[in-house]
C-alpha positions as CSV (number, residue, x, y, z in Angstrom):
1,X,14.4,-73.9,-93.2
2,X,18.2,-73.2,-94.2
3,X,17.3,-69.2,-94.7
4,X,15.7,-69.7,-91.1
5,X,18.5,-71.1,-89.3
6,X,20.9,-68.5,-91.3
7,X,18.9,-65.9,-89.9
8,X,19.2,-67.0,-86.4
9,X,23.0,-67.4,-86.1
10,X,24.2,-63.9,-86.8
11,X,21.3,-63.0,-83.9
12,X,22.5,-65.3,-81.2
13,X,26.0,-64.4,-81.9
14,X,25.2,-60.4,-81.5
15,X,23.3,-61.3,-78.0
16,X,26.1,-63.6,-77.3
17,X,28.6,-60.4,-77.6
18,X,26.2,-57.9,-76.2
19,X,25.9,-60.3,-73.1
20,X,29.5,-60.3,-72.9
21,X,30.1,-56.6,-73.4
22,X,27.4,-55.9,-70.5
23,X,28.7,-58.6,-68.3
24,X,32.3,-56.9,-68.3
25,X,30.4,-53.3,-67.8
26,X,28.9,-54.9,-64.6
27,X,32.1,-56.4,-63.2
28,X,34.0,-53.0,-63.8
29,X,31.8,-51.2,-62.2
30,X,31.6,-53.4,-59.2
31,X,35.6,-53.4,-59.3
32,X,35.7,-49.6,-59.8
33,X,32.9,-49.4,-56.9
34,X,35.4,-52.0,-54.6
35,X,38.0,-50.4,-55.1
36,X,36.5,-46.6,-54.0
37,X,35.2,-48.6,-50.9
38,X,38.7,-49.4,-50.2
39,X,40.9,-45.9,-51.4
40,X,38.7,-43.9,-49.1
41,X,38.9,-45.1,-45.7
42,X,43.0,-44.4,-46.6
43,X,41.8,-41.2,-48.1
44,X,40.4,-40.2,-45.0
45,X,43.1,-41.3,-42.6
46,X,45.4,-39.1,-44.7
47,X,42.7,-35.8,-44.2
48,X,42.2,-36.7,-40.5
49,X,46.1,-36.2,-40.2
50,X,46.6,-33.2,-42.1
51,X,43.2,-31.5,-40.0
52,X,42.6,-29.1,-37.4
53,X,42.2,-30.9,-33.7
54,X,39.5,-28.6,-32.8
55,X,37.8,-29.2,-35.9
56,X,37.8,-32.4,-35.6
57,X,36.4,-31.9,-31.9
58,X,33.2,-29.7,-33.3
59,X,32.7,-31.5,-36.7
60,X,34.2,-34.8,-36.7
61,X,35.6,-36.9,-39.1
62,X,35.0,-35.2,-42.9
63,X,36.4,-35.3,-46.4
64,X,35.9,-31.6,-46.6
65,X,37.7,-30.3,-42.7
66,X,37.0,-26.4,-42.2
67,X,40.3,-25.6,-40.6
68,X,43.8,-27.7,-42.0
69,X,46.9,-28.0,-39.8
70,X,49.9,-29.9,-39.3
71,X,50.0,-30.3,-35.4
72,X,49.2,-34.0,-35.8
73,X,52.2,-34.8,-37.6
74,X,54.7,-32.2,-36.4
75,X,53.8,-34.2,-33.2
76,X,55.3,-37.0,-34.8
77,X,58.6,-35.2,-36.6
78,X,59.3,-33.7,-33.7
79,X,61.4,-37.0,-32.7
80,X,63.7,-36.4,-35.3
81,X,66.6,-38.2,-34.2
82,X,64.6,-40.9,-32.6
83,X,62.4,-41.0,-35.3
84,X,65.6,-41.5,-38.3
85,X,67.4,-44.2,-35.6
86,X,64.0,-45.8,-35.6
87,X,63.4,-45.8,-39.2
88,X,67.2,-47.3,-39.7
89,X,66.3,-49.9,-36.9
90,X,62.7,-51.2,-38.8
91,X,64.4,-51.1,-42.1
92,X,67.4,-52.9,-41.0
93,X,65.1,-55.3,-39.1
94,X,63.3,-56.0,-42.0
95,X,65.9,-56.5,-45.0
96,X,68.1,-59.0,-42.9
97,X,65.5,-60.7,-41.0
98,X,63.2,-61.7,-44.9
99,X,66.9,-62.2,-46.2
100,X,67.8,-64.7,-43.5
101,X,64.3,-65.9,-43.5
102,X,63.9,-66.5,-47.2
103,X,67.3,-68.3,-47.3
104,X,66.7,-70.5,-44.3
105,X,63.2,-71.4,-45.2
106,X,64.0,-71.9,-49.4
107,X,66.6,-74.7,-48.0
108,X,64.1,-76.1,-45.5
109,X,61.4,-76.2,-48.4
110,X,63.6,-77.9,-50.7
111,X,64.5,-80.9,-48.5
112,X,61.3,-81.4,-47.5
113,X,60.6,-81.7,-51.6
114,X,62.9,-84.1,-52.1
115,X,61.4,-87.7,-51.5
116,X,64.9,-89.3,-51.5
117,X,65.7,-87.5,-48.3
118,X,66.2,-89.6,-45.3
119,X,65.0,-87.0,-42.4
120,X,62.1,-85.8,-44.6
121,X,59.5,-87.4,-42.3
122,X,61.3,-86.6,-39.2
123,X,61.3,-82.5,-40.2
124,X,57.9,-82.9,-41.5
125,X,56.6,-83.7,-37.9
126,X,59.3,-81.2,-36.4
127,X,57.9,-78.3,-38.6
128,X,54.5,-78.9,-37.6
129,X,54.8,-79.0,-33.7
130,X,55.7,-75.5,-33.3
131,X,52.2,-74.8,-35.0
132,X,50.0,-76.7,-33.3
133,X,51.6,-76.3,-29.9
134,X,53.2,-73.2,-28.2
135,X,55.2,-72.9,-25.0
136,X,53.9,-69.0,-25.0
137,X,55.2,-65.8,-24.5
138,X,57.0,-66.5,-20.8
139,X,58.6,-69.8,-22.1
140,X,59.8,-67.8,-25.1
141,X,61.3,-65.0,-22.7
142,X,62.6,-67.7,-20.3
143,X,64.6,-69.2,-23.5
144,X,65.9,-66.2,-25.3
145,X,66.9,-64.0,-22.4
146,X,68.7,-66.6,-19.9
147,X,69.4,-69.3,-21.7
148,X,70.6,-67.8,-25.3
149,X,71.6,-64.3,-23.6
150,X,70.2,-62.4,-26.7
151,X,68.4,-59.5,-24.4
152,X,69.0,-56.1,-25.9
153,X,70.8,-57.8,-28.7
154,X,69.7,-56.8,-32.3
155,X,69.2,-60.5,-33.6
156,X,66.8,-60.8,-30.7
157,X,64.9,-58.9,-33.5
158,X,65.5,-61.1,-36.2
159,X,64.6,-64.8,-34.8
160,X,61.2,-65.1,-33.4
161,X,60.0,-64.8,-36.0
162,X,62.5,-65.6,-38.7
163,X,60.8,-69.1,-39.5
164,X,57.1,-69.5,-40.3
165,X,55.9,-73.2,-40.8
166,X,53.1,-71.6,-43.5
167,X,55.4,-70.1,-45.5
168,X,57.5,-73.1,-45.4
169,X,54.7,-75.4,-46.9
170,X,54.4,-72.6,-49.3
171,X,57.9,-72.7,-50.7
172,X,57.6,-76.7,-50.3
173,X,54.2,-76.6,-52.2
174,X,55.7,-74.7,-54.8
175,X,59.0,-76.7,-55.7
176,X,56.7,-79.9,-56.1
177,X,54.2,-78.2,-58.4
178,X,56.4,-75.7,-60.2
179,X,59.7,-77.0,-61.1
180,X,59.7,-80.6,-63.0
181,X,61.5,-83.1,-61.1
182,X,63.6,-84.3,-64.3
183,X,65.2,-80.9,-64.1
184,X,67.1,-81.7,-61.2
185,X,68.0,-85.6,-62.4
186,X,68.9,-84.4,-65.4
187,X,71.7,-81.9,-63.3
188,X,72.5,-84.9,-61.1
189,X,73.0,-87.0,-63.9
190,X,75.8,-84.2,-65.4
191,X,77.7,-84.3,-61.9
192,X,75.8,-81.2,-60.2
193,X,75.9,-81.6,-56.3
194,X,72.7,-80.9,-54.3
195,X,73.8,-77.2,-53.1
196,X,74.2,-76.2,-56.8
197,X,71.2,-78.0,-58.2
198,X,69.4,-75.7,-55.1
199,X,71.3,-72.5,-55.6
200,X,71.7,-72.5,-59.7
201,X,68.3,-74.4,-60.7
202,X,66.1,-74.4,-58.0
203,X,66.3,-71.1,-56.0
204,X,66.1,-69.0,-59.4
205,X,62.9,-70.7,-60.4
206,X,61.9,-69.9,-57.2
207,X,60.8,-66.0,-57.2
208,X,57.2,-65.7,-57.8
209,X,56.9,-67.9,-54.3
210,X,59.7,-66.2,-52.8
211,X,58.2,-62.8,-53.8
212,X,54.8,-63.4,-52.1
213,X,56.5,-65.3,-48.8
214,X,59.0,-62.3,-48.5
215,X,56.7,-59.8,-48.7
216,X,54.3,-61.6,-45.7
217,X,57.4,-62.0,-44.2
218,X,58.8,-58.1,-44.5
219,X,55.4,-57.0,-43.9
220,X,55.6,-58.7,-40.6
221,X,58.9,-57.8,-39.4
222,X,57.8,-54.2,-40.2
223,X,54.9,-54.0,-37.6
224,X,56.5,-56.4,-34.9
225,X,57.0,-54.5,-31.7
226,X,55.9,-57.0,-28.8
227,X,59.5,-58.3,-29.8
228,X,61.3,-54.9,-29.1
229,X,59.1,-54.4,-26.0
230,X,59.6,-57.4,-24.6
231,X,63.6,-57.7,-24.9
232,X,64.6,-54.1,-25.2
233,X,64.9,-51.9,-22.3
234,X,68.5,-51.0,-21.7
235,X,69.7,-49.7,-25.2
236,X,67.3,-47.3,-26.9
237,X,68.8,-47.4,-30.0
238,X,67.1,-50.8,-31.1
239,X,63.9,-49.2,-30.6
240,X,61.7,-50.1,-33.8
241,X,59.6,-47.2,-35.4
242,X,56.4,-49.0,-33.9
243,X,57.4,-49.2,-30.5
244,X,58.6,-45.7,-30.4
245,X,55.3,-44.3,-32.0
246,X,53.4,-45.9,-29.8
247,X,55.6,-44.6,-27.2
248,X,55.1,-41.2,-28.8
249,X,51.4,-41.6,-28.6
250,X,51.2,-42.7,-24.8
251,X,52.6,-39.4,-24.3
252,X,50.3,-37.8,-25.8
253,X,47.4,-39.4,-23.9
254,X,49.5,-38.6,-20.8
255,X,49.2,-34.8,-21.5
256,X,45.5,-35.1,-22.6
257,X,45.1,-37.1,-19.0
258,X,46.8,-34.9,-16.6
259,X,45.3,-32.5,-15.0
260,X,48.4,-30.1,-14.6
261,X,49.8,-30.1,-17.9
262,X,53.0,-28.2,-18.3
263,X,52.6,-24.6,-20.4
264,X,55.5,-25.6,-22.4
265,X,54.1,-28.6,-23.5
266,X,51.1,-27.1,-24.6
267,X,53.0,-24.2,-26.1
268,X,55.2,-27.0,-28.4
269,X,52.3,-28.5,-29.5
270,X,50.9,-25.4,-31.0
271,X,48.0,-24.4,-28.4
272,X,46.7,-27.3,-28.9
273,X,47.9,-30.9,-27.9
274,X,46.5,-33.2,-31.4
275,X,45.0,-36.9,-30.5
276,X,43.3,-38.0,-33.6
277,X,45.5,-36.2,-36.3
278,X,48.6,-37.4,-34.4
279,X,46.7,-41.3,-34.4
280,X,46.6,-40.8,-38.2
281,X,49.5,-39.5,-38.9
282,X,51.2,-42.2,-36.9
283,X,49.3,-44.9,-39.4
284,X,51.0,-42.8,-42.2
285,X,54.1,-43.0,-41.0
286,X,53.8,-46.7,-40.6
287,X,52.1,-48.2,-43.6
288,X,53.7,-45.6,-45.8
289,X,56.7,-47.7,-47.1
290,X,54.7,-50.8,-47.4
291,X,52.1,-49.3,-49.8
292,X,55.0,-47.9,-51.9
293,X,56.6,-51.4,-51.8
294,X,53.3,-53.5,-53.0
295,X,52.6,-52.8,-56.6
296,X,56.3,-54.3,-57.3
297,X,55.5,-57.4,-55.2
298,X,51.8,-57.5,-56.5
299,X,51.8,-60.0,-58.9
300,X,54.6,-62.5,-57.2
301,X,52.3,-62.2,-54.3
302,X,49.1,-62.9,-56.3
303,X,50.7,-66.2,-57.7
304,X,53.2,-67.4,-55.3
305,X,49.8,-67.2,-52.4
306,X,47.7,-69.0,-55.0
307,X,50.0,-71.9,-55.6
308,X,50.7,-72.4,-51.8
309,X,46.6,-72.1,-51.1
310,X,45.0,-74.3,-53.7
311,X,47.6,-77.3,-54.2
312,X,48.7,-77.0,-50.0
C-alpha cells in the first residue's frame, strides 16, 4: 500500500504542473489572439490614412492598398497655423483643466472621508444632485454666458467639466480604503493642521487614484468640443484641435457635395479631394498623444479604477 500511494504522488503532481503549464498556454494565446483583435482595427485606420482615395474607391478598405498617398493627411497639415494654435489650445485645456480638477476634487474627496466633518452629509447629497438631475444644455448656456459672462473666455473650457461626481467617489473611496485612519490622528496628535495632514500625508499617498481619475479626466478634456462650439464663436484662437478637425472635415464634404467645385481646390488637394484617408488621418491626429500617454498611466489606472469599482 505505502509503495502504491508513493507511486501516485509524483503522478498527480506532474498532471497537476502539466495542467498548469497548458492552462497558461491557453490563456496566452487567447490574450495574444485579444490583443491582435484590438491592434488591427488601429492598424488599419493608420493604412486607410496613408492610402490612395481612388483605391480606396475601387478596392476598399485593405491591409495590403495598391496605390499609397499622403493626400488624406496633407489635407489635414495643410492648417498649419490653425492646426499648432489648436494643438496649444487642447493641450493647454487639458494640463490646467485635470490640474484644477485633480486639486479641487482630492479636497472634496477628503472631506467627504472624514466622519468628524460637520457638512459631510450636507455635500454628500449636494454631490449627488448634479448626477441624477440635469438642467441640460440651454440651462447650462443660459448660466455660463449671461449670468457668469464667461462666453469666448478660455476657462469657459476648463469648468463644465472640471468636476465629475464619479471620480469624486473614487478619490473618496480610495482615502477610506487605502490610507489607515491612525495615520492622520497620529499627525493631529503631533500638532499637524488639516491642510497639512491633506497636502503632506494624504495627497501623496494619493497617486495611484489620482493617476487613473486624471487620466479619465485628461482624456476627456482632450476630445471635448460641444464646449468650444457652443461658447466660442468670436475669437478663433480658442478653437480646440477637435472642433477645428471637424471643421476641416465639413469642408471637405462641402467640396465632395457641390456641384461646382473650384479648380483650385481640386488642384490643392492633389487631383483628388481625399474623404476616407482624410477621416483617418483626422483619428490619428486625435488619439495620437493619448496612446503615447497610456502605458505611463497604465498601471495607476488599472488600480486606482479597481479600488473605486469594487469597494464604491
Amino acid at each position: 500500500m505505502a509503495d502504491n500511494t508513493a507511486k501516485k504522488l509524483p503522478q498527480t503532481k506532474l498532471n497537476k504542473k502539466s495542467n498548469i503549464g497548458l492552462g497558461q498556454i491557453i490563456l496566452t494565446t487567447c490574450l495574444v489572439l485579444y490583443t491582435l483583435f484590438c491592434f488591427l482595427p488601429l492598424l488599419l485606420v493608420v493604412i486607410i490614412a496613408f492610402t490612395d482615395e481612388k483605391t480606396l474607391a475601387s478596392n476598399g478598405f485593405s491591409f495590403f492598398p495598391q496605390k499609397w498617398s499622403m493626400n488624406g493627411m496633407n489635407a489635414i497639415l495643410r492648417y498649419g497655423n490653425k492646426l499648432f494654435k489648436a494643438y496649444g489650445v487642447t493641450i493647454s485645456v487639458t494640463v490646467l483643466g485635470t490640474a484644477l480638477g485633480l486639486i479641487v476634487m482630492a479636497l472634496f474627496a477628503y472631506g467627504l472621508s472624514r466622519k468628524d466633518f460637520k457638512m459631510r452629509k450636507f455635500l454628500s447629497i449636494y454631490l449627488l444632485i448634479p448626477m441624477l438631475f440635469s438642467g441640460g444644455q440651454v440651462a447650462s448656456y443660459i448660466i455660463f454666458s449671461s449670468v457668469y459672462h464667461l462666453k469666448d473666455t478660455f476657462i469657459i473650457l476648463i469648468l463644465p467639466i472640471c468636476i465629475s461626481t464619479m471620480n469624486v467617489i473614487i478619490l473618496r473611496t480610495y482615502i477610506q480604503s487605502s490610507i489607515p485612519e491612525e495615520l492622520m490622528e497620529s499627525a493631529k496628535i503631533d500638532g499637524a493642521s488639516e491642510q497639512r495632514v491633506f497636502w503632506q500625508i494624504v495627497f501623496p499617498l494619493m497617486k495611484p487614484a489620482m493617476a487613473a481619475v486624471g487620466f479619465m479626466l485628461a482624456t476627456q478634456y482632450w476630445n471635448d468640443w460641444q464646449t468650444a462650439l457652443l461658447f466660442i464663436n468670436k475669437k478663433a484662437d480658442l478653437t480646440p484641435l477637435q472642433l477645428l478637425l471637424i471643421n476641416i472635415q465639413k469642408s471637405i464634404e462641402f467640396l465632395l457635395t457641390s456641384k461646382d467645385i473650384p479648380s483650385a481646390a481640386k488642384a490643392a488637394m492633389g487631383g483628388t479631394i481625399p474623404n476616407e484617408s482624410a477621416i483617418m488621418s483626422t483619428v490619428i491626429v486625435v488619439i495620437g498623444p493619448i496612446i503615447i500617454a497610456y502605458p505611463f498611466f497604465q498601471k495607476y489606472f488599472v488600480k486606482g479604477l479597481t479600488v473605486g469599482s469594487v469597494k464604491g
